[in-house]
mmCIF file as Biopython writes it, N, C-alpha, C and O atoms, coordinates in Angstrom:
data_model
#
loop_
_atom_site.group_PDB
_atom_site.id
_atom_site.type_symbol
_atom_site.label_atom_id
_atom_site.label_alt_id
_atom_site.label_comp_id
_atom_site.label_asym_id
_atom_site.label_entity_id
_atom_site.label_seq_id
_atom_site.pdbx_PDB_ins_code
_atom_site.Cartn_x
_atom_site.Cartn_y
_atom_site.Cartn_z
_atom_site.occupancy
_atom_site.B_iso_or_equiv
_atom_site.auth_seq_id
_atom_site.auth_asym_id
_atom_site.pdbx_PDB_model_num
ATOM 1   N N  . UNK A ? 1  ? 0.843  -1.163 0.000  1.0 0.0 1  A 1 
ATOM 2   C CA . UNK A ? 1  ? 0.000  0.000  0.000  1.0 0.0 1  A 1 
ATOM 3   C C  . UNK A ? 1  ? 0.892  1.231  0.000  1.0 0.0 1  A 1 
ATOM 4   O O  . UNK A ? 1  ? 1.802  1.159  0.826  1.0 0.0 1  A 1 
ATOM 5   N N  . UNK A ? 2  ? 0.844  2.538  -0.854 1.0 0.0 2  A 1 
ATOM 6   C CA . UNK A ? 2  ? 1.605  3.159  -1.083 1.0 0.0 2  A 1 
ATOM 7   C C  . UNK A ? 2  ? 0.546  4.792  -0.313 1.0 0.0 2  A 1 
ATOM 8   O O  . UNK A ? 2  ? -0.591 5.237  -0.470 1.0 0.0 2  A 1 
ATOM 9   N N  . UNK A ? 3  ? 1.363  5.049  0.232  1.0 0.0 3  A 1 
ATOM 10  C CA . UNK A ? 3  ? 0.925  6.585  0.712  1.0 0.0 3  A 1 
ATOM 11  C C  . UNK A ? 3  ? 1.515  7.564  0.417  1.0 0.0 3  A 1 
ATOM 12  O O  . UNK A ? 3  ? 2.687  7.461  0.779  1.0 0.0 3  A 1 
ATOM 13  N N  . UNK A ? 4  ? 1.217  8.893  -0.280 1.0 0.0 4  A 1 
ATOM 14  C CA . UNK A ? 4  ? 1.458  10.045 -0.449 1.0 0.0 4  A 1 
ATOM 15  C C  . UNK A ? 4  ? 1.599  10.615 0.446  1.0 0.0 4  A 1 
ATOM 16  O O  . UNK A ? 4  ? 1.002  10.398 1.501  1.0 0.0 4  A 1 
ATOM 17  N N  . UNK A ? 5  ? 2.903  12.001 0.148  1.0 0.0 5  A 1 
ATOM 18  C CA . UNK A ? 5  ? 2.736  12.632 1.184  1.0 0.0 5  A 1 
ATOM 19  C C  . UNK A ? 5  ? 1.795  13.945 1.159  1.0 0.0 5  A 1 
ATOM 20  O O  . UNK A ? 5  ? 1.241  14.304 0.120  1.0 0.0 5  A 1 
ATOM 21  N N  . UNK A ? 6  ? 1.667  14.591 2.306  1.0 0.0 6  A 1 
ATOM 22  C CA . UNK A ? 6  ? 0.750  16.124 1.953  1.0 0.0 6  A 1 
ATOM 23  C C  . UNK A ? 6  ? 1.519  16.957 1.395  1.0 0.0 6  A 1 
ATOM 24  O O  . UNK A ? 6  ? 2.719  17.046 1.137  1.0 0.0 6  A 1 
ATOM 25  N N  . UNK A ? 7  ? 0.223  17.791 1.200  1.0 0.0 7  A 1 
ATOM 26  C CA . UNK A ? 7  ? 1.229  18.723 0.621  1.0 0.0 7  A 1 
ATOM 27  C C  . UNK A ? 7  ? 1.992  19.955 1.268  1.0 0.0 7  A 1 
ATOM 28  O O  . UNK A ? 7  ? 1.188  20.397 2.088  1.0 0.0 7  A 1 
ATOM 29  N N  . UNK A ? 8  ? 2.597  20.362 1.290  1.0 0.0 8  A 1 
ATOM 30  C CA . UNK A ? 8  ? 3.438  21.527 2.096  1.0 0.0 8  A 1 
ATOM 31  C C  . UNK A ? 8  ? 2.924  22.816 2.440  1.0 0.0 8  A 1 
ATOM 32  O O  . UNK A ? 8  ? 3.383  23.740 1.767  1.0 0.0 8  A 1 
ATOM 33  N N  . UNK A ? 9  ? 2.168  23.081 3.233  1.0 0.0 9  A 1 
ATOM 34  C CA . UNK A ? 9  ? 1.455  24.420 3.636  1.0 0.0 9  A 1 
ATOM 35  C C  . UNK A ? 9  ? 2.585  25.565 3.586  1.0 0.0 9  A 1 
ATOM 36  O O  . UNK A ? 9  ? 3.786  25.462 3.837  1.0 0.0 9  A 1 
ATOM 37  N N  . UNK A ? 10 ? 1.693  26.903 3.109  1.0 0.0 10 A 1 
ATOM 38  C CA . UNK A ? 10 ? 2.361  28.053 2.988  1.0 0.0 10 A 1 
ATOM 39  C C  . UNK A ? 10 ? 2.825  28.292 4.147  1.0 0.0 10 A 1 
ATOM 40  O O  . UNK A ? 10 ? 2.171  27.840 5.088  1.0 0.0 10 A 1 
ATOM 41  N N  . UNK A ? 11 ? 4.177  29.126 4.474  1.0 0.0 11 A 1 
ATOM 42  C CA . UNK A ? 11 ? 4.529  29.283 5.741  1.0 0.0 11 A 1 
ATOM 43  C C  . UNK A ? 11 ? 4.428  30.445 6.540  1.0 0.0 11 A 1 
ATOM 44  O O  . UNK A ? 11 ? 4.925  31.377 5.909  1.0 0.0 11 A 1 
ATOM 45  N N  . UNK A ? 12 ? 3.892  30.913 7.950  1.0 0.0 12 A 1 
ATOM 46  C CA . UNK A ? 12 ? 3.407  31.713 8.178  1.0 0.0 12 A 1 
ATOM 47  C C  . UNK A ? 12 ? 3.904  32.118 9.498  1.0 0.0 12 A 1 
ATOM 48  O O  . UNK A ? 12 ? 4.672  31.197 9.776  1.0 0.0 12 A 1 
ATOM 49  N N  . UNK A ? 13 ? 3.923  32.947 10.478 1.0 0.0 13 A 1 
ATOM 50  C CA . UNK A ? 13 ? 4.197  33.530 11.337 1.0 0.0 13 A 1 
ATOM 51  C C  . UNK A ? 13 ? 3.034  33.624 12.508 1.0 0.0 13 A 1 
ATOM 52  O O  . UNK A ? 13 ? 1.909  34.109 12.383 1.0 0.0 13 A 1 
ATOM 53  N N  . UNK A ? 14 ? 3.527  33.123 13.485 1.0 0.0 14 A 1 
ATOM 54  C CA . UNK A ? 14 ? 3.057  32.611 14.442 1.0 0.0 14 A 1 
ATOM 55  C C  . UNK A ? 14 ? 3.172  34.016 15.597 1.0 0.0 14 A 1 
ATOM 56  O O  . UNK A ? 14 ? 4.211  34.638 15.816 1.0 0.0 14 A 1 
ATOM 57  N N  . UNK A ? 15 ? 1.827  34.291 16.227 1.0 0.0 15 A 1 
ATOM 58  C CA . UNK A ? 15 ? 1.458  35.326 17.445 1.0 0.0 15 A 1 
ATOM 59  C C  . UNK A ? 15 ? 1.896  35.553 18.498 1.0 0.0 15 A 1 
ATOM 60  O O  . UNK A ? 15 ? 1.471  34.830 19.399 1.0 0.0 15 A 1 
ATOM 61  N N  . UNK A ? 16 ? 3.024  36.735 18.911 1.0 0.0 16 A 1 
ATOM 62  C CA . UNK A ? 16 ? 3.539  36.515 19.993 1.0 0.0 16 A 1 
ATOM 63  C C  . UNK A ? 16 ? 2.633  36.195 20.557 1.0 0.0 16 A 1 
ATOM 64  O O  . UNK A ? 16 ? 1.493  36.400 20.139 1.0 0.0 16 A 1 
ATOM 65  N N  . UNK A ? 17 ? 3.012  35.364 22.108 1.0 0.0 17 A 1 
ATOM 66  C CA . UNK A ? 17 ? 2.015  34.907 23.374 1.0 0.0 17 A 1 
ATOM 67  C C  . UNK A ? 17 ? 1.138  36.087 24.205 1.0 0.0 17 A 1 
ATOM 68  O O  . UNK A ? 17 ? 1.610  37.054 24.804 1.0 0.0 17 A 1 
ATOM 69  N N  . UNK A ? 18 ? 0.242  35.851 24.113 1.0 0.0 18 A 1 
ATOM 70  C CA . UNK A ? 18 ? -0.730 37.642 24.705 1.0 0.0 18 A 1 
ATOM 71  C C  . UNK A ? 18 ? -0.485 36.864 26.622 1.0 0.0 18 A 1 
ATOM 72  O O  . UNK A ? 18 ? -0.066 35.816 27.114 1.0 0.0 18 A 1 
ATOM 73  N N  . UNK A ? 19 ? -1.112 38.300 27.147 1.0 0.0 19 A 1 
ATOM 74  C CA . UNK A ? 19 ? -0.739 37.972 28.373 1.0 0.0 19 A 1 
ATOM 75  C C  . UNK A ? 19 ? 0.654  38.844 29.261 1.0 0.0 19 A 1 
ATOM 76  O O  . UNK A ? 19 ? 1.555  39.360 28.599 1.0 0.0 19 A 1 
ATOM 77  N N  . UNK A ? 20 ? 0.653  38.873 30.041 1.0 0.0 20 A 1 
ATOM 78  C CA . UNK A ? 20 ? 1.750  39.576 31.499 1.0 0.0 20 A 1 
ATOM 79  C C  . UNK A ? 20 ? 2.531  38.861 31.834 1.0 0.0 20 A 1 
ATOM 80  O O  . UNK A ? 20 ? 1.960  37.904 32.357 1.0 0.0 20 A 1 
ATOM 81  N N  . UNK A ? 21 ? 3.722  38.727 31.848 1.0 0.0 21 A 1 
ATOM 82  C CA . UNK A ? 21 ? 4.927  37.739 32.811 1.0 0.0 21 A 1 
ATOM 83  C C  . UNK A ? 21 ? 5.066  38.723 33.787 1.0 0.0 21 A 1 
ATOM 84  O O  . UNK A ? 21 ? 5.259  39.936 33.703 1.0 0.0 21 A 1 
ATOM 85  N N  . UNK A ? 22 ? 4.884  37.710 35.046 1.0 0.0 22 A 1 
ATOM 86  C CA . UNK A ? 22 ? 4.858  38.275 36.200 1.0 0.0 22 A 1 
ATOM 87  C C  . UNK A ? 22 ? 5.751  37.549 37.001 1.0 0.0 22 A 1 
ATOM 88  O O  . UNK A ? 22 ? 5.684  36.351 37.276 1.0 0.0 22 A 1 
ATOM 89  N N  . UNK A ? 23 ? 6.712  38.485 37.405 1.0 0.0 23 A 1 
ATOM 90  C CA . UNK A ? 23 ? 8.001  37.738 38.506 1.0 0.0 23 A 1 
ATOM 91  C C  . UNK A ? 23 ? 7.975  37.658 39.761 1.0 0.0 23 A 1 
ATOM 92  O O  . UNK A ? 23 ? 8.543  38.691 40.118 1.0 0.0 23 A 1 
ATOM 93  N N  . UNK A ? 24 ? 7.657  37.049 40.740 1.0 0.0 24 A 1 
ATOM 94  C CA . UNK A ? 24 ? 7.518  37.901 42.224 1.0 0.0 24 A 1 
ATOM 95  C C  . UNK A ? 24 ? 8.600  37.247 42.878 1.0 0.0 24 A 1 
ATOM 96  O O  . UNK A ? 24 ? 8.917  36.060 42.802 1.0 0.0 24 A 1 
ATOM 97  N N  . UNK A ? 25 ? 9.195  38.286 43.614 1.0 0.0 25 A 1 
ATOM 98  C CA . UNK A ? 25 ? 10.610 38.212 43.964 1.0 0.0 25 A 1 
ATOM 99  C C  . UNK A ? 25 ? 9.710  38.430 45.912 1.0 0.0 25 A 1 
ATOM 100 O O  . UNK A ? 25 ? 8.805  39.202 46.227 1.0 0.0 25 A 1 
ATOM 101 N N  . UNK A ? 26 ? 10.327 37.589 46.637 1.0 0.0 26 A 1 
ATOM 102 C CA . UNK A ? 26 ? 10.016 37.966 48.256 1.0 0.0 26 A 1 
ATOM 103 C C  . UNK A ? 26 ? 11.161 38.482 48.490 1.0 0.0 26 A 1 
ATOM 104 O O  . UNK A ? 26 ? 12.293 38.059 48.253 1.0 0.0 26 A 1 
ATOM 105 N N  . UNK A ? 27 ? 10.614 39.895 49.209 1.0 0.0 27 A 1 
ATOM 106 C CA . UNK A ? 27 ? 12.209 40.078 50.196 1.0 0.0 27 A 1 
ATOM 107 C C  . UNK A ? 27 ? 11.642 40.212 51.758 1.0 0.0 27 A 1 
ATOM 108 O O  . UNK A ? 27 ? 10.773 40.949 52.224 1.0 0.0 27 A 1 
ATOM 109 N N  . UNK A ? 28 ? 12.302 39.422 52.240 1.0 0.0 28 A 1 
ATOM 110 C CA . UNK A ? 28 ? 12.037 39.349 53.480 1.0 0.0 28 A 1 
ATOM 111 C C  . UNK A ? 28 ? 13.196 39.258 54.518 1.0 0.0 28 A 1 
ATOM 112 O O  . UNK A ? 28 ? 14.353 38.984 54.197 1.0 0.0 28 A 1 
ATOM 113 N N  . UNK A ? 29 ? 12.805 39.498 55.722 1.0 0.0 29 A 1 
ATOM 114 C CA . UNK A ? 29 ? 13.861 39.870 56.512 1.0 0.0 29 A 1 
ATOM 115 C C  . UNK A ? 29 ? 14.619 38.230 56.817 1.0 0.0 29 A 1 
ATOM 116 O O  . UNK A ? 29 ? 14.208 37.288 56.140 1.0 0.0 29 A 1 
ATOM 117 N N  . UNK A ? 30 ? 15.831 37.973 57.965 1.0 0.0 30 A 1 
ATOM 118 C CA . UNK A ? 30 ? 16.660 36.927 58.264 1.0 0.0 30 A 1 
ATOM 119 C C  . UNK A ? 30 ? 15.520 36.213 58.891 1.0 0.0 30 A 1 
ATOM 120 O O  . UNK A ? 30 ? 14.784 35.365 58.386 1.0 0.0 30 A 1 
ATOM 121 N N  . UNK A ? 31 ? 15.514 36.710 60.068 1.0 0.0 31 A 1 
ATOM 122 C CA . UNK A ? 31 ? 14.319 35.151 60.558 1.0 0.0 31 A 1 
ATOM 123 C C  . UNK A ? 31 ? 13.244 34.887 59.443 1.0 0.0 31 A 1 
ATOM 124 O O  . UNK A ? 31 ? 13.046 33.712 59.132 1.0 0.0 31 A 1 
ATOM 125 N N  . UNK A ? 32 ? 12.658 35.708 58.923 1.0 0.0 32 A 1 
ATOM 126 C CA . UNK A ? 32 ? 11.346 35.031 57.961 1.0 0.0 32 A 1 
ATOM 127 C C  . UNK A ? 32 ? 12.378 34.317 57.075 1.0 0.0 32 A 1 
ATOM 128 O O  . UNK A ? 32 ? 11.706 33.344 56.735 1.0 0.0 32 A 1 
ATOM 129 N N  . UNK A ? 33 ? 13.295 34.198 56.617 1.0 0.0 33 A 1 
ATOM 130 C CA . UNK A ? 33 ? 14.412 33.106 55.797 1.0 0.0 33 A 1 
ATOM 131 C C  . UNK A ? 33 ? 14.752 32.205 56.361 1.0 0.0 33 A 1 
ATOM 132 O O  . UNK A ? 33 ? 14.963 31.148 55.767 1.0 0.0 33 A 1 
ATOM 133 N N  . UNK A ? 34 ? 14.933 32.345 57.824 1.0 0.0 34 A 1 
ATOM 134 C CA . UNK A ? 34 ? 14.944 31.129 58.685 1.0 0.0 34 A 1 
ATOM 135 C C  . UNK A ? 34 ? 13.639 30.387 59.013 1.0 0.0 34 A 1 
ATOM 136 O O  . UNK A ? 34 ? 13.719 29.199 59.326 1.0 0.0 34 A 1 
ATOM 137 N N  . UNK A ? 35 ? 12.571 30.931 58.970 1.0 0.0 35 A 1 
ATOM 138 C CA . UNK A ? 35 ? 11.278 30.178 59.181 1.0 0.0 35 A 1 
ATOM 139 C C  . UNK A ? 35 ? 10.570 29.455 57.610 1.0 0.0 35 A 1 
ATOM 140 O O  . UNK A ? 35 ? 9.717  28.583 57.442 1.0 0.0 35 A 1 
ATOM 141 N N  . UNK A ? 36 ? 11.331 30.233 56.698 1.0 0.0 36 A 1 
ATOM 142 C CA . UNK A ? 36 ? 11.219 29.446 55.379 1.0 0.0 36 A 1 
ATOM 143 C C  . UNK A ? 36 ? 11.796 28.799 55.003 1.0 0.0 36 A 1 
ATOM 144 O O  . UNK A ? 36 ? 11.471 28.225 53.964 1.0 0.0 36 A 1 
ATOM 145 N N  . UNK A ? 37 ? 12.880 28.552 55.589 1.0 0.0 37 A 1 
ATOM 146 C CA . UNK A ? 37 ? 13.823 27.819 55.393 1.0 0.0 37 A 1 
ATOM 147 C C  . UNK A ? 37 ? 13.231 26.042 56.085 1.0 0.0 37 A 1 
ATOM 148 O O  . UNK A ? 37 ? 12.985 25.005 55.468 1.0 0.0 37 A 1 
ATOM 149 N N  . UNK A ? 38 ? 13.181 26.342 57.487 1.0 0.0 38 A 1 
ATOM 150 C CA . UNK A ? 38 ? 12.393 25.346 58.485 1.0 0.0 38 A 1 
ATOM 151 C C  . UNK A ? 38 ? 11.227 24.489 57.413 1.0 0.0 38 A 1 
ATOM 152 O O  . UNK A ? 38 ? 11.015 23.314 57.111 1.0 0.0 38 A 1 
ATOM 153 N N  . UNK A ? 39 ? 10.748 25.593 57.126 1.0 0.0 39 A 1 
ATOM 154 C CA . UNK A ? 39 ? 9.090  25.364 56.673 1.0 0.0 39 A 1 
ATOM 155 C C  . UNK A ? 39 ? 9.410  24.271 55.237 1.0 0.0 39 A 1 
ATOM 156 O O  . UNK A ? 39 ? 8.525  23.487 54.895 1.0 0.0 39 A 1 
ATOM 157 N N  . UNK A ? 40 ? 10.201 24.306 54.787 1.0 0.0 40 A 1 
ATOM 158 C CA . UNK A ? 40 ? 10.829 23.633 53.136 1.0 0.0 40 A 1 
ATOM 159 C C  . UNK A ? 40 ? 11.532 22.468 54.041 1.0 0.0 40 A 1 
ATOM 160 O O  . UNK A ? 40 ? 11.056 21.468 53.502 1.0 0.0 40 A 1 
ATOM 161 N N  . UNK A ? 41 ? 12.080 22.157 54.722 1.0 0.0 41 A 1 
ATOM 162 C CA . UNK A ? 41 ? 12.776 21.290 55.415 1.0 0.0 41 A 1 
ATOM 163 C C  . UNK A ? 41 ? 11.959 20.147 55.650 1.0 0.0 41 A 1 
ATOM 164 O O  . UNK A ? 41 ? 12.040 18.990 55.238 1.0 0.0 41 A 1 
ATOM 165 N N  . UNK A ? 42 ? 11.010 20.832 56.540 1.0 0.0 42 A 1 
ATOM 166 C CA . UNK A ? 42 ? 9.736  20.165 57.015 1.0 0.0 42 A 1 
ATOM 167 C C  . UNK A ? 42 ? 8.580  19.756 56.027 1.0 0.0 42 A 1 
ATOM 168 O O  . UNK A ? 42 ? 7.904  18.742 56.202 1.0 0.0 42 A 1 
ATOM 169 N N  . UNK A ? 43 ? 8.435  20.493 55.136 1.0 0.0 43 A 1 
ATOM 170 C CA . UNK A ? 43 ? 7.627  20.091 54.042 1.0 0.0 43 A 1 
ATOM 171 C C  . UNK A ? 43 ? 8.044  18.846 53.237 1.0 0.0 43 A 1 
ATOM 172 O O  . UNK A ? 43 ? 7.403  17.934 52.714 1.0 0.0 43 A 1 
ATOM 173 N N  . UNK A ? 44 ? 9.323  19.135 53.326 1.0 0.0 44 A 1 
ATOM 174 C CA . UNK A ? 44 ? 10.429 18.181 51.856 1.0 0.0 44 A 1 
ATOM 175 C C  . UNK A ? 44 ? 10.240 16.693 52.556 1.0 0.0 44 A 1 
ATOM 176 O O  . UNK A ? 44 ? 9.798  15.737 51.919 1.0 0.0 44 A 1 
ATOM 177 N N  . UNK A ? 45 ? 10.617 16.621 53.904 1.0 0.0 45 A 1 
ATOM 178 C CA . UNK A ? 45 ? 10.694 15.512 54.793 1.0 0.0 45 A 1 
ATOM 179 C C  . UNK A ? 45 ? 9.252  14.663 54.863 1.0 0.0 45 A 1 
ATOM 180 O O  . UNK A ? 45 ? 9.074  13.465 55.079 1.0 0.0 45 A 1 
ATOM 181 N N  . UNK A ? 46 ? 8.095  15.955 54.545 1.0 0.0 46 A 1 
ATOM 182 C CA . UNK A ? 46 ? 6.905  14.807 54.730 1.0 0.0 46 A 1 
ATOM 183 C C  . UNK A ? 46 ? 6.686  13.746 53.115 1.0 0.0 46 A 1 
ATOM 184 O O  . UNK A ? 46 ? 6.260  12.625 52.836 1.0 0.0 46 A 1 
ATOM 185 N N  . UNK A ? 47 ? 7.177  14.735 52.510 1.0 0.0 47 A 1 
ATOM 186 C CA . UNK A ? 47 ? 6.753  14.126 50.449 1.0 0.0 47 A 1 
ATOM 187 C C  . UNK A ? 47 ? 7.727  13.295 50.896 1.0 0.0 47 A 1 
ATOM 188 O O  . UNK A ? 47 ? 7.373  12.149 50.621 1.0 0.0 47 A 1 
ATOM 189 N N  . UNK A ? 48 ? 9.152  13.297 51.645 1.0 0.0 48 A 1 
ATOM 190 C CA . UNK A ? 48 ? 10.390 11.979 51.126 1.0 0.0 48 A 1 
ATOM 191 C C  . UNK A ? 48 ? 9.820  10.766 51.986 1.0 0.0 48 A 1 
ATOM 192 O O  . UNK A ? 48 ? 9.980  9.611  51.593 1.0 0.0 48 A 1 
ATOM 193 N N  . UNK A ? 49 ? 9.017  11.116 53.404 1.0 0.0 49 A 1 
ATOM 194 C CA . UNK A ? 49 ? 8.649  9.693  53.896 1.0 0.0 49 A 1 
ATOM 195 C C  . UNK A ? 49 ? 7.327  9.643  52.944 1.0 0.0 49 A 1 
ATOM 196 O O  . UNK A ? 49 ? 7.272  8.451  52.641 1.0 0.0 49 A 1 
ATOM 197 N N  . UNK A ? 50 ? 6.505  10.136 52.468 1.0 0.0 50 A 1 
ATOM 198 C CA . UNK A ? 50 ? 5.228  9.783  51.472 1.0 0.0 50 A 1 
ATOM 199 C C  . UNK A ? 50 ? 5.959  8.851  50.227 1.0 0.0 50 A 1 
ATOM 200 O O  . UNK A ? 50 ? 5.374  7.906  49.697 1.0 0.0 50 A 1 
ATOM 201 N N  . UNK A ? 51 ? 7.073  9.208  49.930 1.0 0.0 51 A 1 
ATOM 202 C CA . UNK A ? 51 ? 7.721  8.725  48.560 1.0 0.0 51 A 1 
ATOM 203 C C  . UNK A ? 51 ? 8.172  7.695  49.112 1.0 0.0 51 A 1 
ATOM 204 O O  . UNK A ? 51 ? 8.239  6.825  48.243 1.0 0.0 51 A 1 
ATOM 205 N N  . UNK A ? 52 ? 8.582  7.245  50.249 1.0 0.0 52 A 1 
ATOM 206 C CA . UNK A ? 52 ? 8.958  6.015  50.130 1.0 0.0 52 A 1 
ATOM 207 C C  . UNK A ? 52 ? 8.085  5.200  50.759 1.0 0.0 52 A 1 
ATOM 208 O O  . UNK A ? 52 ? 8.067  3.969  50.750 1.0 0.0 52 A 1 
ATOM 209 N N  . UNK A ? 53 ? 7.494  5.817  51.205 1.0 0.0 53 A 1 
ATOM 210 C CA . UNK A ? 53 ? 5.882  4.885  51.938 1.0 0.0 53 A 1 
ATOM 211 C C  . UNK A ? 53 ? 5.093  4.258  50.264 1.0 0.0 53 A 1 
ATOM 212 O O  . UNK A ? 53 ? 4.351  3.278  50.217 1.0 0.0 53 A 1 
ATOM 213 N N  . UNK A ? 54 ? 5.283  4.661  49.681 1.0 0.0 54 A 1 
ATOM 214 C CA . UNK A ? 54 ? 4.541  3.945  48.179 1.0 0.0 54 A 1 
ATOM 215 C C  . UNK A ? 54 ? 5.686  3.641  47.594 1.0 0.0 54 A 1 
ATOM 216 O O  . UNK A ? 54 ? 5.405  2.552  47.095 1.0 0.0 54 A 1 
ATOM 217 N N  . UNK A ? 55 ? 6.636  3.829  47.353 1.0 0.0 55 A 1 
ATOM 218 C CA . UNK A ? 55 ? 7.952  2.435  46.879 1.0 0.0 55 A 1 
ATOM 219 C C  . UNK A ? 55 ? 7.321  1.305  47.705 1.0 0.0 55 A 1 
ATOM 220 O O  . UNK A ? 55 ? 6.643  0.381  47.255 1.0 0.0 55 A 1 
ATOM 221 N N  . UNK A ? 56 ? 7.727  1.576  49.269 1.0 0.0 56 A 1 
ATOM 222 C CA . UNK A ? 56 ? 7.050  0.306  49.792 1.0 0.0 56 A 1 
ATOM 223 C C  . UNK A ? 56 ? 6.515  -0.819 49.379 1.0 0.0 56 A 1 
ATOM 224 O O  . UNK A ? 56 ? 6.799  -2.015 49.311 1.0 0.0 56 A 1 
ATOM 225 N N  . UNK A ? 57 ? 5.497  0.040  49.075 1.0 0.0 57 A 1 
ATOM 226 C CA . UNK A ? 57 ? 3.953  -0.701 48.573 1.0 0.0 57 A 1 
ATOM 227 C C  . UNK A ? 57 ? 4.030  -1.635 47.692 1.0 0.0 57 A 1 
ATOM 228 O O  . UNK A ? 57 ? 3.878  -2.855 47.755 1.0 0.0 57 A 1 
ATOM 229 N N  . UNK A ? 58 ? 4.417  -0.546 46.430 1.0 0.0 58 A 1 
ATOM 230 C CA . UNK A ? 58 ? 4.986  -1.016 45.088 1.0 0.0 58 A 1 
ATOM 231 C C  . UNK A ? 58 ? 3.495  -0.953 43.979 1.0 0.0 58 A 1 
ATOM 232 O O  . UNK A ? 58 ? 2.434  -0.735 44.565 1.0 0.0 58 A 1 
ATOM 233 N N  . UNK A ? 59 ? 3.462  -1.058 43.120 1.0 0.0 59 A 1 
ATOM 234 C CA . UNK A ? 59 ? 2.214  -1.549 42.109 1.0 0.0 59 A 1 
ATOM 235 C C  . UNK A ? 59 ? 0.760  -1.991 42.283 1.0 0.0 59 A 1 
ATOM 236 O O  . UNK A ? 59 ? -0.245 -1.540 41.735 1.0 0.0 59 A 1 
ATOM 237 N N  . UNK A ? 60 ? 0.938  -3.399 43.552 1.0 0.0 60 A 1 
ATOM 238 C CA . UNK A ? 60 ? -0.204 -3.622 43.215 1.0 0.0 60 A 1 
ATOM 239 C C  . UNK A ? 60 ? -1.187 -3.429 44.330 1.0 0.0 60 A 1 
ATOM 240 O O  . UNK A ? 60 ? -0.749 -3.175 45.452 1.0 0.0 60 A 1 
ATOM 241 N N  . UNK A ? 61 ? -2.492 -3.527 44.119 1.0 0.0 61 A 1 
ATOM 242 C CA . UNK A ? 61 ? -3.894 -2.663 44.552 1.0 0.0 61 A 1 
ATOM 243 C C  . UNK A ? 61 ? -4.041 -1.749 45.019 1.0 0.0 61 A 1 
ATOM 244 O O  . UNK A ? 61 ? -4.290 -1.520 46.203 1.0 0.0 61 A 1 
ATOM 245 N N  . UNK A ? 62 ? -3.877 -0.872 43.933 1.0 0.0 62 A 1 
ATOM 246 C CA . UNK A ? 62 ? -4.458 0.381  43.933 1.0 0.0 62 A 1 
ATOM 247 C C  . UNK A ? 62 ? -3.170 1.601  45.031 1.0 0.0 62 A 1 
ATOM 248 O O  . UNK A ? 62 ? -2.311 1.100  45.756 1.0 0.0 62 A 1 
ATOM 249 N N  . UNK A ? 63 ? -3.337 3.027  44.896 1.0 0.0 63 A 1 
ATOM 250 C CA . UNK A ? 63 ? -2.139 3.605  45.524 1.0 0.0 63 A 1 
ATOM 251 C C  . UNK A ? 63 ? -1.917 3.630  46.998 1.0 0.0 63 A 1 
ATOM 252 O O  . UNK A ? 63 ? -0.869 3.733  47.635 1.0 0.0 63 A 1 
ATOM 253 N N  . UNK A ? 64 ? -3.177 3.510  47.393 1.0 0.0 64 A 1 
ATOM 254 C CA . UNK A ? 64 ? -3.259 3.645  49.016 1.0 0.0 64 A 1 
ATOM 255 C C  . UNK A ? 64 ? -3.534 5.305  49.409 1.0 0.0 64 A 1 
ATOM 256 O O  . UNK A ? 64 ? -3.807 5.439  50.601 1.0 0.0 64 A 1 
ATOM 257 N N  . UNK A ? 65 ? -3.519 6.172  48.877 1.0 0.0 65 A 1 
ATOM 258 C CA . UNK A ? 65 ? -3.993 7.147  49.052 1.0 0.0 65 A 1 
ATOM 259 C C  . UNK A ? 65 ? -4.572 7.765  50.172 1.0 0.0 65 A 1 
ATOM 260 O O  . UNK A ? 65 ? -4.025 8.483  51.009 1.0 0.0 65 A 1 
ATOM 261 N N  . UNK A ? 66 ? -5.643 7.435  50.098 1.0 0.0 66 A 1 
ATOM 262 C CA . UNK A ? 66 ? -6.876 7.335  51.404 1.0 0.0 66 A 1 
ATOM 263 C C  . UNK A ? 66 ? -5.921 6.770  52.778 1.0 0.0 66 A 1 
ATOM 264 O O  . UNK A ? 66 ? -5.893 7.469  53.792 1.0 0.0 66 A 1 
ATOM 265 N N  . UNK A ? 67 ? -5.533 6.109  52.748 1.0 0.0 67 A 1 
ATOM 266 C CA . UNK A ? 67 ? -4.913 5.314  54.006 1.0 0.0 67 A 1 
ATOM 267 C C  . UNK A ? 67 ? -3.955 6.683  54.589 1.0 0.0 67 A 1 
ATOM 268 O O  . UNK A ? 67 ? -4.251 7.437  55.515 1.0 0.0 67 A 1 
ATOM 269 N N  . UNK A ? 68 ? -2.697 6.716  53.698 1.0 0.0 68 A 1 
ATOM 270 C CA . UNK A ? 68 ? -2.049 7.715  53.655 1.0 0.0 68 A 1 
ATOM 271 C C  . UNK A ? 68 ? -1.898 9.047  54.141 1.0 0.0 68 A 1 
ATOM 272 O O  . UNK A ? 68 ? -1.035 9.576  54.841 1.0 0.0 68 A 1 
ATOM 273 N N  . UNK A ? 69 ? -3.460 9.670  53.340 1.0 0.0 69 A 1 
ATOM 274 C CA . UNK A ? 69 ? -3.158 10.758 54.170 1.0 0.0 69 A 1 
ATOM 275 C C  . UNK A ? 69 ? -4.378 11.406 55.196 1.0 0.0 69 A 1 
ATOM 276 O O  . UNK A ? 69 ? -4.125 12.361 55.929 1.0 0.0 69 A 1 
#
């Protein structure tokens, strides 16, 4: 079975992206860097025991989810 190819569309120029880029920069003082700092520590530590609480598990029935959290 033999297929053709298409044919080659005229080429055209594509719309910059509409819309605002918006950067937000925090500045905050030393302790609020130290309490964000804590706060990422503590956060990171709950996803790394969640991540290995489902290695655990492994594949089969279903994720455990519900149990979890």
């Amino acid at each position: 079975m033999s297929h053709s190819l298409r044919p080659l569309a005229v080429p055209f120029l594509v719309k910059p992206p509409r819309g605002v880029r918006v950067r937000t920069r925090l500045w905050v003082s030393d302790q609020d860097a130290l309490v964000l700092s804590g706060l990422g520590l503590y956060l990171g530590g709950l996803a790394n025991q969640d991540l290995a609480l489902r290695c655990a598990q492994g594949t089969a029935g279903g994720d455990g989810r519900r149990e979890r959290k």
